[in-house]
MARDOLUM-873333 format. One line per 2 residues: number of its first residue (from 0); their letters; for each residue x, y, z of C-alpha. Coordinates in steps of 0.25 Angstrom, whole numbers, plus 5000, padded with zeros to 4 digits. Layout:
BEGIN
NUM	A	X,Y,Z | ...
//
This chain:
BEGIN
0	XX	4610,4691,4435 | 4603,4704,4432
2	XX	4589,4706,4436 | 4584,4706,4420
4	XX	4590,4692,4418 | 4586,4686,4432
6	XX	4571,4691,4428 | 4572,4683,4415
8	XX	4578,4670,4419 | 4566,4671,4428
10	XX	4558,4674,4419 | 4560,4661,4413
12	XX	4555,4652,4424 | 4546,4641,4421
14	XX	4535,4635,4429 | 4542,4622,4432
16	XX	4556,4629,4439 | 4546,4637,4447
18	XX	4538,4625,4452 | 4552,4618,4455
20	XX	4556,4630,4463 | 4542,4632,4470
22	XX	4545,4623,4483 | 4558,4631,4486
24	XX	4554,4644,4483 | 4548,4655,4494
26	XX	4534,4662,4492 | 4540,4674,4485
28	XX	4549,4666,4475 | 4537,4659,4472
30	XX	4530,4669,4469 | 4541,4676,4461
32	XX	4542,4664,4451 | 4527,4662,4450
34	XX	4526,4677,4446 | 4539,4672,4436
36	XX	4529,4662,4428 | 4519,4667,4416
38	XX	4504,4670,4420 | 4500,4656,4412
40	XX	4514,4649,4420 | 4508,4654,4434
42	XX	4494,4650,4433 | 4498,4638,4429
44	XX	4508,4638,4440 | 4500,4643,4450
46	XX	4489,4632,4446 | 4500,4621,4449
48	XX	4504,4625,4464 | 4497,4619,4476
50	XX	4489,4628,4482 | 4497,4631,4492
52	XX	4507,4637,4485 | 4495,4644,4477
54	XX	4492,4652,4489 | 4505,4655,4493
56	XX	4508,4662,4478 | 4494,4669,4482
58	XX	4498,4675,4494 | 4511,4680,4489
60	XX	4503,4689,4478 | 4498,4700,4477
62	XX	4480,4701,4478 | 4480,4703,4464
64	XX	4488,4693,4458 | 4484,4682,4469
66	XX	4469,4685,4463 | 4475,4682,4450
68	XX	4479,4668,4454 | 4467,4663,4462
70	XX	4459,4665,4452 | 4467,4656,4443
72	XX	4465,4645,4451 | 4454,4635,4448
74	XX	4443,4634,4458 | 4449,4621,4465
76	XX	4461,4627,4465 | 4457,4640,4471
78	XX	4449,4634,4483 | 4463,4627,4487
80	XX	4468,4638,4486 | 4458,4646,4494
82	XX	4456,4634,4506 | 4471,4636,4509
84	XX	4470,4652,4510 | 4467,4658,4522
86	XX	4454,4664,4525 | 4456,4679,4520
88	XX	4464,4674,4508 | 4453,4665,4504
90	XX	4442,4677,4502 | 4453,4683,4496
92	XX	4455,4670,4485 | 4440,4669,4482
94	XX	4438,4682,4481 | 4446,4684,4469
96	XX	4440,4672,4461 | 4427,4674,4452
98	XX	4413,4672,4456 | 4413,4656,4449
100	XX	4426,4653,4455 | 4424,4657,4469
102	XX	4412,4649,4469 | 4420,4636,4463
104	XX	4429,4638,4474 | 4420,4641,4486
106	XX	4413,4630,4484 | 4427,4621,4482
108	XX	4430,4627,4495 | 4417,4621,4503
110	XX	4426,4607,4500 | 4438,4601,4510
112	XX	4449,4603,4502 | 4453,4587,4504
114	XX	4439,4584,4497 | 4436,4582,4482
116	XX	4427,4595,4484 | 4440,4601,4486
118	XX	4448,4597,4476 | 4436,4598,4464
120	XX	4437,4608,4453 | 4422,4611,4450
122	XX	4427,4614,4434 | 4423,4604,4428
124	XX	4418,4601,4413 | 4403,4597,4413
126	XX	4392,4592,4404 | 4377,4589,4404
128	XX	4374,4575,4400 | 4363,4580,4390
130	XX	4372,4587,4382 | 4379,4581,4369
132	XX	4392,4580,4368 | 4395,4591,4358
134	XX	4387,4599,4368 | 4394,4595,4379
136	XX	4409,4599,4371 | 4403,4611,4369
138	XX	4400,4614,4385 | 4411,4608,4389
140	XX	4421,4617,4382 | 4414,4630,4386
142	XX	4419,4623,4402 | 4433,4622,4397
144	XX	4433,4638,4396 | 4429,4637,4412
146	XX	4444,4632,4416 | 4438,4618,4420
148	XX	4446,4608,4429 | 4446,4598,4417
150	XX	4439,4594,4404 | 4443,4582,4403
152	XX	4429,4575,4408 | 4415,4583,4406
154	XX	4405,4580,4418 | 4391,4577,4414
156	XX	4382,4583,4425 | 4367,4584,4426
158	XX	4358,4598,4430 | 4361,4595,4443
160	XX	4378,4593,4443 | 4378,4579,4446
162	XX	4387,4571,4438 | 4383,4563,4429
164	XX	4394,4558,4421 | 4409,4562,4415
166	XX	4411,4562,4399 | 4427,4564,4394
168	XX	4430,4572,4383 | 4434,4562,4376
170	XX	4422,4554,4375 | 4415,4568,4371
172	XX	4425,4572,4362 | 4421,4556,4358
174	XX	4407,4556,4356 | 4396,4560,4347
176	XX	4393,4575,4348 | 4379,4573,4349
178	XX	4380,4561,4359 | 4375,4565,4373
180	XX	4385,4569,4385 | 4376,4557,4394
182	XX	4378,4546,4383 | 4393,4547,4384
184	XX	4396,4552,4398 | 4403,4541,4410
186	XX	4394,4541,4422 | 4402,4534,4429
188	XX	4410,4543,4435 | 4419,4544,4446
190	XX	4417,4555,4454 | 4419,4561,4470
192	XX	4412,4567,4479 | 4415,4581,4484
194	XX	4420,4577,4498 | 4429,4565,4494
196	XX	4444,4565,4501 | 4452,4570,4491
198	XX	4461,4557,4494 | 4451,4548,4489
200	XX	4448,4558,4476 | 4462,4555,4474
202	XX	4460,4540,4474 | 4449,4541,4465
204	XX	4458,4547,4455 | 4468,4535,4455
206	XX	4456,4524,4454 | 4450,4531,4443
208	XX	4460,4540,4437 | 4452,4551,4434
210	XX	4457,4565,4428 | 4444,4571,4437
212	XX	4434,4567,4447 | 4421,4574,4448
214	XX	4418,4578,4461 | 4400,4575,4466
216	XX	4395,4579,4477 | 4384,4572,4486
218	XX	4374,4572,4475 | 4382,4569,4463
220	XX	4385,4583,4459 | 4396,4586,4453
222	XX	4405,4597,4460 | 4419,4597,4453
224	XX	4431,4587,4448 | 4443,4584,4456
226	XX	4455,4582,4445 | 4466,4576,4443
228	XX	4476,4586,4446 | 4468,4592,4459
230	XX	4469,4576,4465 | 4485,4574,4461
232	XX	4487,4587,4471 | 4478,4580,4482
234	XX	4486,4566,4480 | 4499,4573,4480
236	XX	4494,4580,4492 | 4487,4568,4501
238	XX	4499,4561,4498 | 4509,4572,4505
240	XX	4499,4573,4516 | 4498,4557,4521
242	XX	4516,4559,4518 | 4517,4568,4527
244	XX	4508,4562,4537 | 4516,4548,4535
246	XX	4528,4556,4541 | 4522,4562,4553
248	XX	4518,4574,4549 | 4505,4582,4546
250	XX	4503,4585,4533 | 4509,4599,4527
252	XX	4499,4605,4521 | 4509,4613,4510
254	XX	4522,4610,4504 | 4533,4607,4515
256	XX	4541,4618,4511 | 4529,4627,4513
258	XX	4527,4623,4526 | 4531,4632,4538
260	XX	4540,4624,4549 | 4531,4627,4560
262	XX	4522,4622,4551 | 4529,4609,4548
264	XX	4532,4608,4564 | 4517,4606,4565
266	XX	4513,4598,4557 | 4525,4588,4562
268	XX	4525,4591,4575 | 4511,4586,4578
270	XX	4515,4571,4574 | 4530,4571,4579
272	XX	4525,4574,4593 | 4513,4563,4591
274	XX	4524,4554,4585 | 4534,4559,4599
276	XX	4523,4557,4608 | 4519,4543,4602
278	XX	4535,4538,4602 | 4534,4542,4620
280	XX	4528,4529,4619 | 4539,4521,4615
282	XX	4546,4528,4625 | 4537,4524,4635
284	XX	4535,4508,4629 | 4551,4509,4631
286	XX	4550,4513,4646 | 4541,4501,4648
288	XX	4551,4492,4643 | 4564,4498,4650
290	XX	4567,4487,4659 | 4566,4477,4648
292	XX	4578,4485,4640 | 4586,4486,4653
294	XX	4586,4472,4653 | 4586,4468,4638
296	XX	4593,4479,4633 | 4595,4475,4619
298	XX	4579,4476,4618 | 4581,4492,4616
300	XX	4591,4490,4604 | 4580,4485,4597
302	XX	4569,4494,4599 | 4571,4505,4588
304	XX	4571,4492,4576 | 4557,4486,4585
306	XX	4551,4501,4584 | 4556,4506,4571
308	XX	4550,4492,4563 | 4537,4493,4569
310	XX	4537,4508,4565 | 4543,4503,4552
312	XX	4532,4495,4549 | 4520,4505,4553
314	XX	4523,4515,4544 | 4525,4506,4534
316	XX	4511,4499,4534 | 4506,4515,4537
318	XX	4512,4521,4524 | 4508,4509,4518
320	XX	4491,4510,4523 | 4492,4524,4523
322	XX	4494,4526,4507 | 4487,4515,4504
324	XX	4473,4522,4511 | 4479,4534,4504
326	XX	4477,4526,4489 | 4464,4520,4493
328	XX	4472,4506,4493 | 4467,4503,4508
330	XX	4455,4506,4515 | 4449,4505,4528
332	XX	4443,4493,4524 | 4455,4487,4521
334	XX	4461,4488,4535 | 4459,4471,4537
336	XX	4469,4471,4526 | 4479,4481,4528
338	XX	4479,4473,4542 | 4482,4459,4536
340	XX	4493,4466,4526 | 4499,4472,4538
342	XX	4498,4459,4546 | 4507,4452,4537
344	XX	4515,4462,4532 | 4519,4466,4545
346	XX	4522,4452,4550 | 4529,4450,4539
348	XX	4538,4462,4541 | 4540,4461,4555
350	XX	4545,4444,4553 | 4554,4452,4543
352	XX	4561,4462,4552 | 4559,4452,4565
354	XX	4568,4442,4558 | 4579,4453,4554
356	XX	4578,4457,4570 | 4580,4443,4574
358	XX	4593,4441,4564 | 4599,4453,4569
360	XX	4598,4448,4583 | 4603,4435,4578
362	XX	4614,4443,4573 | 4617,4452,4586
364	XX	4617,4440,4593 | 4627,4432,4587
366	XX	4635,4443,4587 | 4636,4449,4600
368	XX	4629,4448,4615 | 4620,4458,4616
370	XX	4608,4449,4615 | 4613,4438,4626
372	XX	4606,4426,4627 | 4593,4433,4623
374	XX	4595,4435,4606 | 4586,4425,4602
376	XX	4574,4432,4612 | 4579,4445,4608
378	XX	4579,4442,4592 | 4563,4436,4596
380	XX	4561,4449,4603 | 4566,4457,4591
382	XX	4559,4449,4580 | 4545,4448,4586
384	XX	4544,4461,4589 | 4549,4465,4576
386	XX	4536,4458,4570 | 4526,4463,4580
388	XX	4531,4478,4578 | 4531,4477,4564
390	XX	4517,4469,4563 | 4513,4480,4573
392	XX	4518,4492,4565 | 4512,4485,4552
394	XX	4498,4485,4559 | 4498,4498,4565
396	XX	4504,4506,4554 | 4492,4500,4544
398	XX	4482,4500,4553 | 4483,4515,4560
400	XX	4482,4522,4545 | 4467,4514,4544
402	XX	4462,4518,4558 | 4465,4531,4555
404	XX	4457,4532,4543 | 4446,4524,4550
406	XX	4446,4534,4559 | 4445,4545,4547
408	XX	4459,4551,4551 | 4470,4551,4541
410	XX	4479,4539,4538 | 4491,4546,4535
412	XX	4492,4550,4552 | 4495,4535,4554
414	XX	4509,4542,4550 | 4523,4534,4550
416	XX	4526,4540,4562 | 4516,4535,4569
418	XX	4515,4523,4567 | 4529,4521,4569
420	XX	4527,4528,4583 | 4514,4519,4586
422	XX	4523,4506,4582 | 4537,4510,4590
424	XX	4527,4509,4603 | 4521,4495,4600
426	XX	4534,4490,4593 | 4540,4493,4608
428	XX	4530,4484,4615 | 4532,4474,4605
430	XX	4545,4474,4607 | 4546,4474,4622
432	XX	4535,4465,4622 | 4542,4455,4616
434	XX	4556,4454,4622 | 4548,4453,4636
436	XX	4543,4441,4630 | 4554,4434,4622
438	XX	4566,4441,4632 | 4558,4439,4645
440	XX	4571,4432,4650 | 4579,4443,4648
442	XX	4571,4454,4653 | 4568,4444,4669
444	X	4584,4444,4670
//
């Protein structure tokens, strides 16, 4: 292929096949394809990319076209954009933006990024409520020139920015053009204050399912909107995060691919040495109990099926508590309950899995020797400890996730892992406690 015809079958590259190639292409060839895409192509593109991969493009350009593409960024975006910079980069950021814009993102910047402050976009459509409606369509077009965040609501504030009320569109476009803007607005708004989680911003969105939320501060004054599209990102992105915490690992805090390995050895090392430290004590539960293998020593075949359903059922019941807090389904009011629930649920499992451990011992014993005179005790053994470490794992893994949040840490720590690694240690006791107590004959011989 000559290089004319490679340039125009590149030239014909769309949007779409350079977003399906993003995730396996290097910085350069990213930035090669983005320079491929028409001006209006690209700042759409550009607007769609995380902000990550925003400031990866930027630091691959040169000064003057990286100014370019700051500046098409709207203010919510930009301090993103800004707060994962580094220090000199950032001066360098704002100080290409214009006098209004700086300041729009220099106050967004004062907010934690994981707040409703610091997801708001503070361009948003406003009306007086004296005004009528004609005036009001009037005002409220000369705003949509100002690249507003929506138009779908107008927000009806008094002289001193508190929020009074939303009017739609559609009821202005409704009513009477000399009806009054405080005659047909809803004053019962839902709203969020500026320094709510943005997990909890999201949960308001489902209850209520709202295209925007205005965001008050202390004193009912409005500060921004939080919209849709900003708070499907933070879901997307909260949900990754408690994932990856579920699987024993800290959060990545960019895409894996992007990820450096030693980065990724760090953020897995940290739990897999907590996790290898925590399993020495299954080591040293095992120790204890050495002289009651040498004498029974069918008891050890058993000890990976004891372990594993204890482990089994803890992460279970912790994936399980853990989305549920996540959804807003259980609080920490509702640990009584998640108690009970797990009470029975876990009895009921472990009666399940200790009758299938006494049938296959039924079973092993009809057929061979291997549990002398001592099956039925053995099959005891098995099945009771089968139901105390699955009611055990039950228990812990529902519980640990509401301490933790009681404690203000995050629930998602109480990890699979974890839990399985906290229940093989008990499930060991259990298990040994047990056959001292059903094969105390065998273990005195």
């Amino acid at each position: 292929m000559t290089e004319e015809s490679a340039q125009k079958s590149a030239e014909k590259l769309l949007p779409e096949e350079l977003r399906d190639a993003w995730s396996v292409l290097d910085t350069q060839e990213r930035v090669d394809g983005f320079r491929l895409l028409t001006p209006s192509q690209g700042e759409e593109f550009f607007e769609s990319l995380a902000s990550v991969e925003q400031l990866e493009l930027l630091r691959a350009f040169p000064p003057s076209e990286r100014r370019l593409w700051v500046r098409v960024l709207a203010p919510d975006d930009a301090a993103d954009l800004v707060q994962l910079a580094d220090e000199h980069e950032r001066a360098e950021f704002l100080s290409v933006l214009d006098e209004m814009n700086r300041r729009e993102v220099t106050a967004l910047l004062a907010y934690s990024e994981d707040d409703a402050g610091g997801l708001m976009s503070p361009r948003y459509a406003r009306v007086r409520p004296e005004m009528s409606v004609d005036e009001a369509i009037l005002y409220l077009r000369k705003q949509a020139a100002a690249q507003l965040e929506t138009i779908y609501y107008g927000y009806v504030l008094d002289r001193q920015q508190k929020l009074l009320g939303v009017v739609s569109f559609r009821d202005l476009f409704r009513a009477k053009g000399q009806a009054s803007i405080s005659d047909i607005m809803k004053k019962d708004v839902v709203s969020v204050p500026e320094t709510m989680d943005q997990e909890a911003v999201g949960r308001i969105f489902a209850e209520h399912d709202l295209i925007a939320l205005p965001v008050v501060d202390s004193e009912a004054r409005m500060k921004g909107i939080v919209t849709a599209d900003d708070i499907v990102d933070v879901v997307q992105e909260e949900a990754t995060e408690d994932i990856q915490k579920l699987g024993g690992t800290a959060a990545l805090e960019a895409p894996y691919l992007d990820v450096s390995v030693f980065g990724m050895i760090k953020k897995r090392a940290i739990w897999l040495i907590i996790l290898f430290l925590g399993e020495m004590f299954t080591i040293t539960a095992m120790a204890r109990y050495e002289h009651s293998i040498d004498k029974v020593a069918f008891l050890a075949s058993f000890v990976p099926l004891i372990i594993s359903s204890g482990g089994n059922s803890g992460s279970q019941a912790s994936t399980l508590v853990i989305r549920a807090m996540a959804l807003g389904e259980v609080r920490l009011r509702d640990w009584w309950r998640v108690m009970r629930r797990e009470l029975l649920t876990g009895l009921s499992l472990g009666l399940i899995l200790g009758t299938i451990g006494l049938l296959r011992i039924a079973l092993g014993a009809a057929g061979s020797t291997t549990y002398g005179a001592f099956a039925t005790e053995f099959g005891l053994t098995v099945a009771i400890s089968l139901v105390g470490v699955v009611l055990w794992g039950a228990l812990v893994g529902s519980m640990l996730p509401i301490v933790l949040s009681k404690l203000r840490l995050d629930p998602a720590s109480a990890s699979a892992p974890l839990v399985a690694t906290l229940c093989d240690v008990t499930g060991l006791l259990i298990y040994f406690n047990a056959a001292h107590y059903f094969l105390a004959r065998a273990l005195q011989a």
